[in-house]
N, CA, C and O of each residue as an XYZ file, in Angstrom:
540
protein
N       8.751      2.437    -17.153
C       7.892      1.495    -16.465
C       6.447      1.821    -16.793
O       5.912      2.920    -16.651
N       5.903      0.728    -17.241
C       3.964      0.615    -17.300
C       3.685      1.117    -16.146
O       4.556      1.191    -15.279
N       2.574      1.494    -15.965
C       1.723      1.878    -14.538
C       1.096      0.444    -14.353
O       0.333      0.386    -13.389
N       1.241     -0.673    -15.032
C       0.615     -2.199    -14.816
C       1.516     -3.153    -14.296
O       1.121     -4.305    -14.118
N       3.143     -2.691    -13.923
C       4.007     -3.393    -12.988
C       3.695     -2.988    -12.161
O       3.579     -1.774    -11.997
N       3.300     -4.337    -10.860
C       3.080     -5.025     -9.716
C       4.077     -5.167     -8.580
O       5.003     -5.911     -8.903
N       4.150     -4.798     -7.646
C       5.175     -6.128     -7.064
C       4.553     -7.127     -6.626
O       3.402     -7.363     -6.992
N       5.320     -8.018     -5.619
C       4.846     -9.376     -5.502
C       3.470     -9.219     -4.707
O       3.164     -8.274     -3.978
N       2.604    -10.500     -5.044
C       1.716    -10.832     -4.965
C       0.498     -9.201     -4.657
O      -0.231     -8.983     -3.689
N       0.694     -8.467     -5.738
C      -0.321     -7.279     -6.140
C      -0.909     -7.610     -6.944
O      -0.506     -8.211     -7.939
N      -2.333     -7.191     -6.613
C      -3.355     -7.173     -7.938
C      -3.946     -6.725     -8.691
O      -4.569     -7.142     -9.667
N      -3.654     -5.177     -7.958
C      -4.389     -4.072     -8.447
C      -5.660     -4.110     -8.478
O      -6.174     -3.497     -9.414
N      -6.499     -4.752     -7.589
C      -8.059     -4.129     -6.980
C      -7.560     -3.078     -6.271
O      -7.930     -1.967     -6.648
N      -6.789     -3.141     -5.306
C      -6.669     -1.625     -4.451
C      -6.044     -0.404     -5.349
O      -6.587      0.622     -5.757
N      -4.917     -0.811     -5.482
C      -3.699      0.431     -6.369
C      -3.937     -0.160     -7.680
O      -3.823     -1.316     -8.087
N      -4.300      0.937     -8.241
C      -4.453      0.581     -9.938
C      -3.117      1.190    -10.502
O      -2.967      1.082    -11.719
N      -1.946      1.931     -9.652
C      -0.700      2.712    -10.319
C       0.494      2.554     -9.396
O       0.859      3.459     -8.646
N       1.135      1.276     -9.486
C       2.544      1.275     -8.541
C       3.723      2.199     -8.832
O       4.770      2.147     -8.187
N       3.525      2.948     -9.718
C       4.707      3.896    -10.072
C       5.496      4.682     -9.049
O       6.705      4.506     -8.904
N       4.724      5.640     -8.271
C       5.047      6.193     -7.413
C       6.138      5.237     -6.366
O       7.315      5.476     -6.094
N       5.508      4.407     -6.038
C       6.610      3.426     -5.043
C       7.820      2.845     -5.824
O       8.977      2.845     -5.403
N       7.490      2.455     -6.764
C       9.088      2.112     -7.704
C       9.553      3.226     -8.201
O      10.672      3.118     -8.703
N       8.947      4.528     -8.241
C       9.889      5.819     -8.107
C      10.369      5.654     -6.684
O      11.558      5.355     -6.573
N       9.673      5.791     -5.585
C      10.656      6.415     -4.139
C      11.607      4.747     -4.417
O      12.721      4.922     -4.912
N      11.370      3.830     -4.241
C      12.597      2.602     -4.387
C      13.816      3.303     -5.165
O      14.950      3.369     -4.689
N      13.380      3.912     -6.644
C      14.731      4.007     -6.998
C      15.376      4.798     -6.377
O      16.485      4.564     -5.898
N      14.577      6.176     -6.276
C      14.856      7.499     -5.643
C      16.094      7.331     -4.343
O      17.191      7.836     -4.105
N      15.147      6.267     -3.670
C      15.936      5.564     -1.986
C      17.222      5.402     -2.396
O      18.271      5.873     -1.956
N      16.970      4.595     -3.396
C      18.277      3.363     -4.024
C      19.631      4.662     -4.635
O      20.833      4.398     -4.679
N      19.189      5.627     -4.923
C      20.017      6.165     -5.863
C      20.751      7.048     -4.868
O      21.854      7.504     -5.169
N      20.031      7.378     -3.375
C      20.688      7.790     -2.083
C      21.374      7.396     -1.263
O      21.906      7.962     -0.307
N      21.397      5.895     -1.778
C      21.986      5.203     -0.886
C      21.242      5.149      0.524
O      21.657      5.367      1.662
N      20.229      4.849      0.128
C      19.215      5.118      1.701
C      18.276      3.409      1.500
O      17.061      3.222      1.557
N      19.380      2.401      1.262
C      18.867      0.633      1.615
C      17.878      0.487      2.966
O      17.286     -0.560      3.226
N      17.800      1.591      3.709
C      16.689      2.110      4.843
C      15.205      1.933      4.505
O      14.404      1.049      4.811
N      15.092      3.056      3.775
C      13.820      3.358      3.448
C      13.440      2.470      2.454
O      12.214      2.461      2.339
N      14.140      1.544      1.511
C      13.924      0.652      0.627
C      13.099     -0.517      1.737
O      11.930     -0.891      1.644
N      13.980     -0.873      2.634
C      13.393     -1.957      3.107
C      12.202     -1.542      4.062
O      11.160     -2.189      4.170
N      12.483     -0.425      4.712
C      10.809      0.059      5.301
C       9.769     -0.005      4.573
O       8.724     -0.561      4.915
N       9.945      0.498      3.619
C       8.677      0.544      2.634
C       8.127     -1.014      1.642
O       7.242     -1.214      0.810
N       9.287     -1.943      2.337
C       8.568     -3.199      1.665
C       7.471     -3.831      2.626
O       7.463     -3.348      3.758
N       6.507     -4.873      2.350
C       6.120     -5.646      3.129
C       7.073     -6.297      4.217
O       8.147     -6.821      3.921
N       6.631     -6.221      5.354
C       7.122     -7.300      6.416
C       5.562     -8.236      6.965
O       4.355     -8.124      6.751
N       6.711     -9.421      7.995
C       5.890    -10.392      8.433
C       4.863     -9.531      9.555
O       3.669     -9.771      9.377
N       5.169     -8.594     10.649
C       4.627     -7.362     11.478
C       3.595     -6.901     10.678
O       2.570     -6.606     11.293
N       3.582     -6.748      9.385
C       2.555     -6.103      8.434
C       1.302     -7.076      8.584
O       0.221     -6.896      9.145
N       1.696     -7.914      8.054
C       0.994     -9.429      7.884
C       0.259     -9.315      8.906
O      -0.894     -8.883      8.877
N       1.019     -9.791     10.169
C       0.186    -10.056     11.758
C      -0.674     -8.829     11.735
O      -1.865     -9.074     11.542
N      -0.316     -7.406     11.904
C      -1.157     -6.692     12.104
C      -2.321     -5.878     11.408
O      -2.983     -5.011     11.978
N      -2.540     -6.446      9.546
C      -3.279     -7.145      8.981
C      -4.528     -8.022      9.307
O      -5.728     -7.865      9.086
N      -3.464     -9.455     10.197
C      -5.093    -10.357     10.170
C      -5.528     -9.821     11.625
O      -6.759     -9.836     11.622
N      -5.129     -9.426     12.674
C      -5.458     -9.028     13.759
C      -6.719     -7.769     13.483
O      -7.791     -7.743     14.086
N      -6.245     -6.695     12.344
C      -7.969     -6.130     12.013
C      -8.693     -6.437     11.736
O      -9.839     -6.092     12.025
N      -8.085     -7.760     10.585
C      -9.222     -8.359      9.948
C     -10.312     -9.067     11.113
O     -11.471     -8.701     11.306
N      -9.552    -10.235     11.853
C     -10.175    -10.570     12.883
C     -11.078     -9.896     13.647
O     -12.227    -10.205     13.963
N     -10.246     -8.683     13.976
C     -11.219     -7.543     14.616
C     -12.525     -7.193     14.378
O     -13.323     -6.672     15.158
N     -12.675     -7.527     13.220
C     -13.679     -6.788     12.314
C     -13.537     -6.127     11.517
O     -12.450     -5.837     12.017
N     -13.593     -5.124     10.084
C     -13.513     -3.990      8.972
C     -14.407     -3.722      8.527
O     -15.307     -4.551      8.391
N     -14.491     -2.836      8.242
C     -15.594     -2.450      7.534
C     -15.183     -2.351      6.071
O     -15.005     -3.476      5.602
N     -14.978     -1.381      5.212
C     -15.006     -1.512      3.547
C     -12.930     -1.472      3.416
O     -11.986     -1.349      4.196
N     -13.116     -1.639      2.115
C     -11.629     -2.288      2.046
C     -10.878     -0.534      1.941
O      -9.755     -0.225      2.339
N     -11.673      0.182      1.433
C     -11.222      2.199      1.836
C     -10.810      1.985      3.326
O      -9.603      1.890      3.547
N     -11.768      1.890      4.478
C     -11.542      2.044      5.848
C      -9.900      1.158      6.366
O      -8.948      1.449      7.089
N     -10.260      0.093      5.590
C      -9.144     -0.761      6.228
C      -7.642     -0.377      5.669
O      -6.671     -0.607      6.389
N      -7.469      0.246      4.293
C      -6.112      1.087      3.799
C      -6.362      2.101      4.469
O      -5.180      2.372      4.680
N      -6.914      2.910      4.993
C      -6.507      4.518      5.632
C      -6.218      3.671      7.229
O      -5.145      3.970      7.751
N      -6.667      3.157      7.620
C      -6.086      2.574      9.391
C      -4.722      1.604      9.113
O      -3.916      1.250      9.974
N      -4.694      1.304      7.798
C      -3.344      0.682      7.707
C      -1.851      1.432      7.169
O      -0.652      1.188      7.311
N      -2.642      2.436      6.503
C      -1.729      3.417      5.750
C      -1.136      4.556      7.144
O       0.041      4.865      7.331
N      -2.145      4.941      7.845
C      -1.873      5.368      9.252
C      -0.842      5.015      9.843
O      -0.070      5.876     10.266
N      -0.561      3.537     10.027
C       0.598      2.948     11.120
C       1.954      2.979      9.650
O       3.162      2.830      9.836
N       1.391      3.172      8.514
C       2.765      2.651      7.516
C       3.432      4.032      7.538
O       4.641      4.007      7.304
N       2.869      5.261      7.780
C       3.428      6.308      6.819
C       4.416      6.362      7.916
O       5.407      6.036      7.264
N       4.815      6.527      9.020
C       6.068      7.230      9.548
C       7.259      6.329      9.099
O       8.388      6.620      9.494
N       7.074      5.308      8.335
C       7.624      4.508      7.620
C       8.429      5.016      5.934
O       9.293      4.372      5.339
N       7.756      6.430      5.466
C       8.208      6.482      4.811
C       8.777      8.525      4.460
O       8.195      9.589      4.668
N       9.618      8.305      4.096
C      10.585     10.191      3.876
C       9.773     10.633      3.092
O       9.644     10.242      1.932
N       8.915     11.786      3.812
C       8.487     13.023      3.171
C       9.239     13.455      1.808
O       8.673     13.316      0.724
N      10.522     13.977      1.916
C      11.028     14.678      0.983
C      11.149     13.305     -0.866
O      10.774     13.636     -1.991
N      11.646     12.193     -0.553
C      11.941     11.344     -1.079
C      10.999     11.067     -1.798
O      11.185     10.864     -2.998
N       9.352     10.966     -1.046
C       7.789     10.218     -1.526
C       7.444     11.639     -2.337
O       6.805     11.528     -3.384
N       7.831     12.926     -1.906
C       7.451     14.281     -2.440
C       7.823     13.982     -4.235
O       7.061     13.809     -5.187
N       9.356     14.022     -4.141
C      10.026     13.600     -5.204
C       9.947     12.428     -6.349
O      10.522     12.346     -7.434
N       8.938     11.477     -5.642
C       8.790     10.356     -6.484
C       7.734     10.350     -6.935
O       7.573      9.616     -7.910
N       6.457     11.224     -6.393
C       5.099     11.362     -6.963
C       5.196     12.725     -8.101
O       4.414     12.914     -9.033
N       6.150     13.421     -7.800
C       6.228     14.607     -9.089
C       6.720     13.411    -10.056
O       5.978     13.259    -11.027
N       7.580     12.725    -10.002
C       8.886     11.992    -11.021
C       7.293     11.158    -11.798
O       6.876     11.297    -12.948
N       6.717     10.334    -10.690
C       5.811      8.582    -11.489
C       4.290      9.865    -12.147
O       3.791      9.822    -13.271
N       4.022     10.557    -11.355
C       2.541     11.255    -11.544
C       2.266     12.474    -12.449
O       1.304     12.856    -13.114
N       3.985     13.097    -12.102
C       3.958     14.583    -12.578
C       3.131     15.472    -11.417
O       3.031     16.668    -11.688
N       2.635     15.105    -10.378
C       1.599     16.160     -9.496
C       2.921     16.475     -8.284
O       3.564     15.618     -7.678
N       3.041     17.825     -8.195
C       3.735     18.071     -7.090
C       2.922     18.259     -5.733
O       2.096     19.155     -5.558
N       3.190     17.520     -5.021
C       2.510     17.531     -3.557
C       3.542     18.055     -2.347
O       4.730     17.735     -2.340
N       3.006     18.796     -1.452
C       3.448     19.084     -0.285
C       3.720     17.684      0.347
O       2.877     16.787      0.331
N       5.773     17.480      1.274
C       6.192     16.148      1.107
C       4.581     15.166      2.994
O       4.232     14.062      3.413
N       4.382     16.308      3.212
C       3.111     15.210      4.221
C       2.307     14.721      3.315
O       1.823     13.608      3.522
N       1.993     15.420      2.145
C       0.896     14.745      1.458
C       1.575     13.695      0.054
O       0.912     12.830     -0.518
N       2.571     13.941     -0.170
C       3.119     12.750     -0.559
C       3.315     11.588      0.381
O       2.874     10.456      0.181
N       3.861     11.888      1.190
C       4.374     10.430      2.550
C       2.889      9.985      2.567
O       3.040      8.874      2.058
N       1.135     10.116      2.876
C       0.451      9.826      2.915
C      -0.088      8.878      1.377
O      -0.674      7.803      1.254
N       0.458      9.911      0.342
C       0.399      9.009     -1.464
C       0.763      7.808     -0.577
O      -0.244      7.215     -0.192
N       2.151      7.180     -0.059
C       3.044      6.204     -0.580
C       2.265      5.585      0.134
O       1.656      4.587     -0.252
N       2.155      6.174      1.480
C       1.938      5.232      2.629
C       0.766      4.267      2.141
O       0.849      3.063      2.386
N      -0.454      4.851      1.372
C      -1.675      4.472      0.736
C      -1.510      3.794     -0.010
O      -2.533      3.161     -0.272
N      -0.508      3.481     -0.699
C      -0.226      2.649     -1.629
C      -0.049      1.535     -1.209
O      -0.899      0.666     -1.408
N       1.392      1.216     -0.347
C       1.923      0.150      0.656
C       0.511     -0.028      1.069
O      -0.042     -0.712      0.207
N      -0.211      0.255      1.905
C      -1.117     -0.161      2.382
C      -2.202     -0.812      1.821
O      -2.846     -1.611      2.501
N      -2.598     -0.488      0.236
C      -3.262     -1.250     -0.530
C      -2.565     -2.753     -1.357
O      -3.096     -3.748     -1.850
N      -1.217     -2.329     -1.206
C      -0.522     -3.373     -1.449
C      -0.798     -4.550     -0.572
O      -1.069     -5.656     -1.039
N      -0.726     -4.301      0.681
C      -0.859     -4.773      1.791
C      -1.906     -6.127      1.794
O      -1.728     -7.341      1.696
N      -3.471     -4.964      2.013
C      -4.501     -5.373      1.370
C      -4.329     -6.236      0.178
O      -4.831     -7.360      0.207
N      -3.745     -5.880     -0.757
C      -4.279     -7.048     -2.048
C      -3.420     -8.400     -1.845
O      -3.860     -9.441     -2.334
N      -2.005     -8.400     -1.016
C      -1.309     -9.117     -0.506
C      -2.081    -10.049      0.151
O      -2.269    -11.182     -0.294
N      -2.531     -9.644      1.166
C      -3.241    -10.057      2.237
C      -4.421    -11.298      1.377
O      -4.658    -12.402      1.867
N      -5.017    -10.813      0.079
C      -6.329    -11.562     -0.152
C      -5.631    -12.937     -0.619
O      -6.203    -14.024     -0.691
N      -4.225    -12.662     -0.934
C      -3.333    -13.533     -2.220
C      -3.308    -14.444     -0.660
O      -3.957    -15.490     -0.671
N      -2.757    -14.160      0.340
C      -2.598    -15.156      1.664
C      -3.547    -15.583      2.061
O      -3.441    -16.515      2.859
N      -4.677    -15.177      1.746
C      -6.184    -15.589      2.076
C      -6.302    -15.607      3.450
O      -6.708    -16.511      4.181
N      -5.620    -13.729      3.897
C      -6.111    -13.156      5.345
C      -7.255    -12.593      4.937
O      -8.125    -12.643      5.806
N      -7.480    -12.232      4.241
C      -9.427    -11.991      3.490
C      -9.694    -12.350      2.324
O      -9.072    -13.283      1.815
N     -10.635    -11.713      1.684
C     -11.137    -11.670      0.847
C     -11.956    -10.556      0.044
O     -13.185    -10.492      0.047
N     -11.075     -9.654     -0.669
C     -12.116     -8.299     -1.515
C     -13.139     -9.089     -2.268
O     -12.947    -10.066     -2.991
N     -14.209     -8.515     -1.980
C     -15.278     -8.533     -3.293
C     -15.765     -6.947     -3.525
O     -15.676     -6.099     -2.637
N     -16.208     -6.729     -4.646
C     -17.128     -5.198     -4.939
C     -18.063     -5.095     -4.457
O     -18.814     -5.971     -4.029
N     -18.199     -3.580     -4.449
C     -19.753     -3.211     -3.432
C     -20.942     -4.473     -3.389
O     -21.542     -5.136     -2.543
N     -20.829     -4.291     -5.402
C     -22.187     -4.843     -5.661
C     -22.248     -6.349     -5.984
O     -23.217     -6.903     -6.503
N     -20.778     -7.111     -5.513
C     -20.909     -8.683     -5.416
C     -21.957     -8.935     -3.960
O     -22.063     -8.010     -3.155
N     -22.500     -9.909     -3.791
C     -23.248    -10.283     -3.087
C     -22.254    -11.190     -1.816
O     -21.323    -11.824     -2.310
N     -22.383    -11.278     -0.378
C     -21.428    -12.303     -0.109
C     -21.583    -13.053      0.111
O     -22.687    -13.170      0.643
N     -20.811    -14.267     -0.004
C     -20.378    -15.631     -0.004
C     -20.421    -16.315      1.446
O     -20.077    -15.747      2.482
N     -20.777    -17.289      1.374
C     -20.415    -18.395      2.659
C     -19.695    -18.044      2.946
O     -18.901    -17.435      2.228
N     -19.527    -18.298      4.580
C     -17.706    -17.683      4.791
C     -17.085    -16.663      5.094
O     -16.084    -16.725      5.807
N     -17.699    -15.182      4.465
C     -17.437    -14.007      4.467
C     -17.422    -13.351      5.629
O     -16.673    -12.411      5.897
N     -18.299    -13.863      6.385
C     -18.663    -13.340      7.732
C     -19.419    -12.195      7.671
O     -19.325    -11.408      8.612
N     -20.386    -11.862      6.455
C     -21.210    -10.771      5.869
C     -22.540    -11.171      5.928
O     -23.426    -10.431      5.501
């Protein structure tokens, strides 16, 4: 696998490397753990609690993956995310600091998901904002 396969509606402004997560998928898959496969996908709960920050207010699109990656990670197996970031990265991580890799990932997924539904909108530091933005 490229490090430039996506899943659905990703764009890679947030995650520039989905590997790691289509490692723990297979990893899941090859355990027979159809569990953690489907935890770790998007749900509609994601979505809602998504535009409900957005609404809230955010600050930079960093702040809004670490408060989203927060509620995702107990969502995903230490040992499994440990195993799939040595397998996609080669970096062996202690499995809390892998479960935090994945969770960060999903969560930027999330995010770039989210812009494709047009629950926001990323722009870069140094775009200027737009009508609309609420900036």
């Amino acid at each position: 696998m490229s490090g430039s396969e996506r899943p659905p509606w990703a764009s890679g402004k947030i995650v520039s490397d989905y590997r790691p997560l289509y490692a723990y998928w297979r990893l899941a898959r090859q355990r027979g753990r159809e569990d953690l496969i489907e935890a770790s996908t998007l749900r509609r709960e994601d979505f809602e609690s998504l535009r409900s920050i957005v609404e809230g207010g955010t600050g930079s699109a960093l702040e809004l993956v670490e408060r989203l990656a927060s509620a995702l990670e107990e969502r995903v197996d230490p040992d499994v995310a440990a195993e799939a970031v040595l397998e996609a990265l080669g970096v062996r991580l202690e499995p809390g600091e892998a479960r935090r890799r994945i969770a960060r990932i999903l969560a930027g997924w999330l995010v770039e998901a989210g812009e494709y539904w047009r629950i926001l909108k990323l722009r870069l530091p140094w775009e200027p904002p737009t009508r609309g933005d609420g900036d």
